[in-house]
C-alpha positions in Angstrom: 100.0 -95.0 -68.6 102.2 -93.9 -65.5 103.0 -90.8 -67.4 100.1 -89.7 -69.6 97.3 -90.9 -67.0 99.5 -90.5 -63.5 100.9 -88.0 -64.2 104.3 -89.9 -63.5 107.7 -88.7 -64.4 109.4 -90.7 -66.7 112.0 -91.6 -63.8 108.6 -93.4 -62.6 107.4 -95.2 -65.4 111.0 -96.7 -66.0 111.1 -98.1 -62.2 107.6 -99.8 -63.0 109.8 -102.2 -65.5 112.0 -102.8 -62.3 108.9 -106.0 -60.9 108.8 -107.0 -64.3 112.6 -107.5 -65.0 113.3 -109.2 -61.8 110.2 -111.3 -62.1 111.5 -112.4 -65.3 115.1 -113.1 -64.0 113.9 -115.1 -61.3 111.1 -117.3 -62.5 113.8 -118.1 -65.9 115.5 -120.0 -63.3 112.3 -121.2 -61.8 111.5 -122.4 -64.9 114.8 -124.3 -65.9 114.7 -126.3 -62.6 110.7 -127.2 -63.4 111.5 -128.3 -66.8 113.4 -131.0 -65.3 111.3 -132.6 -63.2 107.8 -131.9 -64.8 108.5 -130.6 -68.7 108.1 -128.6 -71.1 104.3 -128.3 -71.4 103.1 -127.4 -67.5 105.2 -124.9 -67.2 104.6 -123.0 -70.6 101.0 -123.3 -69.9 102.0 -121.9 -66.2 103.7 -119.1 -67.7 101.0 -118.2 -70.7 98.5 -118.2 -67.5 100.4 -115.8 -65.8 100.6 -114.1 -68.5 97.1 -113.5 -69.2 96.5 -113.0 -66.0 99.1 -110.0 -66.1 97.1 -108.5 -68.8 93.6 -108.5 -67.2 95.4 -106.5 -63.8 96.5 -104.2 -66.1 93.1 -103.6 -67.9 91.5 -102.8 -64.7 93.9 -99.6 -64.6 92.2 -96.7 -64.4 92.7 -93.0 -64.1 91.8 -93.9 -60.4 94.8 -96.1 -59.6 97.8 -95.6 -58.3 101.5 -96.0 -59.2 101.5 -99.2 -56.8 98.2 -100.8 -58.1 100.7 -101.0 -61.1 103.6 -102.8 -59.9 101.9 -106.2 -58.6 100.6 -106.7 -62.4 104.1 -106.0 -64.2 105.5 -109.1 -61.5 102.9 -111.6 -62.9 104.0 -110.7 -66.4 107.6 -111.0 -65.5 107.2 -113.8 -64.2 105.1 -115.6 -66.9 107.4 -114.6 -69.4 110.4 -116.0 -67.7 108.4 -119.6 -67.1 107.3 -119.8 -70.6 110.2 -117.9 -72.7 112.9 -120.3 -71.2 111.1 -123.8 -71.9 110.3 -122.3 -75.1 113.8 -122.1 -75.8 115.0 -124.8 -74.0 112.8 -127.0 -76.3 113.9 -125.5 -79.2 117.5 -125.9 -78.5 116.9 -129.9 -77.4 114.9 -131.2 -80.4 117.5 -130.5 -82.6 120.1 -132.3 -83.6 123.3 -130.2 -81.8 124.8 -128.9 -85.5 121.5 -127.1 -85.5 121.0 -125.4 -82.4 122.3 -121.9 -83.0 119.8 -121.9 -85.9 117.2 -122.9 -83.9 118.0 -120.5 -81.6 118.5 -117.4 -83.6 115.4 -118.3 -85.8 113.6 -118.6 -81.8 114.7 -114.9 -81.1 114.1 -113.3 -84.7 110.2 -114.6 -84.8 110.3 -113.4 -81.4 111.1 -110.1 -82.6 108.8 -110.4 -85.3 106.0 -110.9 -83.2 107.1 -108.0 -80.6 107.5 -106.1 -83.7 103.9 -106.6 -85.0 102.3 -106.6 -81.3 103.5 -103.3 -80.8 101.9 -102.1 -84.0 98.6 -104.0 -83.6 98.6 -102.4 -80.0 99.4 -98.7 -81.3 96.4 -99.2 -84.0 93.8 -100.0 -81.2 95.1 -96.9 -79.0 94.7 -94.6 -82.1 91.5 -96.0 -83.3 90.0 -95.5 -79.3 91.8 -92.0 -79.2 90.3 -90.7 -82.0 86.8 -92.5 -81.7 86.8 -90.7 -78.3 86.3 -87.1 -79.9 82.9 -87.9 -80.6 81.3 -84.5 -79.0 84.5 -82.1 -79.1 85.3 -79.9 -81.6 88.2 -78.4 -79.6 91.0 -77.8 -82.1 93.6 -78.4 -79.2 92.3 -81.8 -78.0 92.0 -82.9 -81.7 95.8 -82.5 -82.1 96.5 -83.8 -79.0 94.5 -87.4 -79.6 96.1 -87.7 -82.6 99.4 -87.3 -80.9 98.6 -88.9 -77.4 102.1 -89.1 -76.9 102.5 -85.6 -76.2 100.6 -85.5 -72.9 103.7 -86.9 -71.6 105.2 -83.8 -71.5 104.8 -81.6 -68.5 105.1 -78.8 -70.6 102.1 -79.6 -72.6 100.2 -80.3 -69.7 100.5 -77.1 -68.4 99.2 -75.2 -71.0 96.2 -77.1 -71.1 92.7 -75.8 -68.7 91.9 -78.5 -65.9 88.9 -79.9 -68.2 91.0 -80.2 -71.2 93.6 -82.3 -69.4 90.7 -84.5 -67.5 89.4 -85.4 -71.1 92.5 -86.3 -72.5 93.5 -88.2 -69.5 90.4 -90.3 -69.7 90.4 -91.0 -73.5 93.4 -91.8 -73.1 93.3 -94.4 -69.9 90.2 -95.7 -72.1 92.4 -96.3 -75.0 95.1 -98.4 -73.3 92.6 -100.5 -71.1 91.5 -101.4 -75.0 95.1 -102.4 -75.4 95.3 -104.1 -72.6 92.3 -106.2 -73.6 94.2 -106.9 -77.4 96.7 -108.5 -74.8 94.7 -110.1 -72.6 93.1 -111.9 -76.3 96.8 -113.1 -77.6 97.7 -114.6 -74.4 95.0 -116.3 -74.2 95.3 -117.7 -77.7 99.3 -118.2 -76.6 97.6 -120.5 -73.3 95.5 -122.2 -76.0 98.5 -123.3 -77.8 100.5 -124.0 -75.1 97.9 -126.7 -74.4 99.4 -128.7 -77.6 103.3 -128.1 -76.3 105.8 -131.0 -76.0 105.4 -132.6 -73.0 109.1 -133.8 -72.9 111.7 -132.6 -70.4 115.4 -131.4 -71.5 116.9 -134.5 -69.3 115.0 -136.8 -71.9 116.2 -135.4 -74.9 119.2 -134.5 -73.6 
């Protein structure tokens, strides 16, 4: 988004991960001192909130925005990930009998990869579907190519060699595309705040 709607470099669009990273770092500790005085359950449902919440600032992105309308959004999503990643863990690792917690914890970690892994490609779907559903009404052979590779307008070089109206379409398809993939977030956190709902309400100084 920073560098195919902004404009951004890609300098810029790394820094953006910068709210989310320390958001993250700092609510995992947040959430290991909660855990023991409220459990589990409030504070995954705290973080799955924050969460969604993180998702619907970013579908309000436009090509309007700017870089800092950005930064406030990737902070909330830091920080629900760090609330509800570490008491996921934590409850994994604590309802297990202590011969089995590095299998619980790697099997934790490799369904989280599997669902990062699948995310991603449900997300890239949706962007390609809107991409390509957005050349309704061009027959431009350049913008064709370019919507089916929307990764390309990344690159200054390709920008450049595209006429002002060429880019302003392919900027818009394509911040029209991601708010869709925004919304595909905003719908599996919610269903990951549903679920949260049925979460252990134990704390790890009980089972410990």
């Amino acid at each position: 988004f920073i560098q195919g709607v902004l404009f951004g470099s890609a300098t810029l669009a790394g820094s953006a991960l910068t709210p989310l990273m320390l958001g993250w770092v700092v609510f995992s500790i947040v959430s290991g001192r909660l855990i023991l005085k409220i459990g589990y359950r409030p504070v995954v449902i705290g973080g799955m909130a924050l969460f969604m919440f993180g998702f619907f600032w970013l579908s309000r992105m436009g090509p309007e925005s700017a870089y800092v309308d950005i930064l406030p959004s990737m902070a909330v999503l830091g920080a629900g990930m760090g609330l509800a990643m570490v008491a996921i863990l934590l409850a994994v690792q604590n309802i297990v009998p202590r011969n089995l917690m590095g299998t619980a914890t790697s099997t934790n970690l490799f369904f989280r990869t599997i669902g990062g892994t699948v995310g991603v490609a449900i997300m890239g779907s949706v962007m390609a579907h809107r991409m390509t559903a957005s050349l309704t009404g061009t027959s431009d052979p350049r913008l064709v190519e370019l919507a089916a590779n929307p990764d390309s307008v990344v690159s200054e070089t390709t920008r450049r060699a595209l006429t002002p109206e060429a880019l302003d379409w392919l900027r818009t398809a394509l911040a029209t595309s991601l708010e869709s993939v925004f919304v595909v977030g905003i719908v599996i956190a919610a269903l990951a705040f549903l679920i949260a709902l049925w979460f252990p309400a134990g704390s790890a100084e009980e089972l410990a």
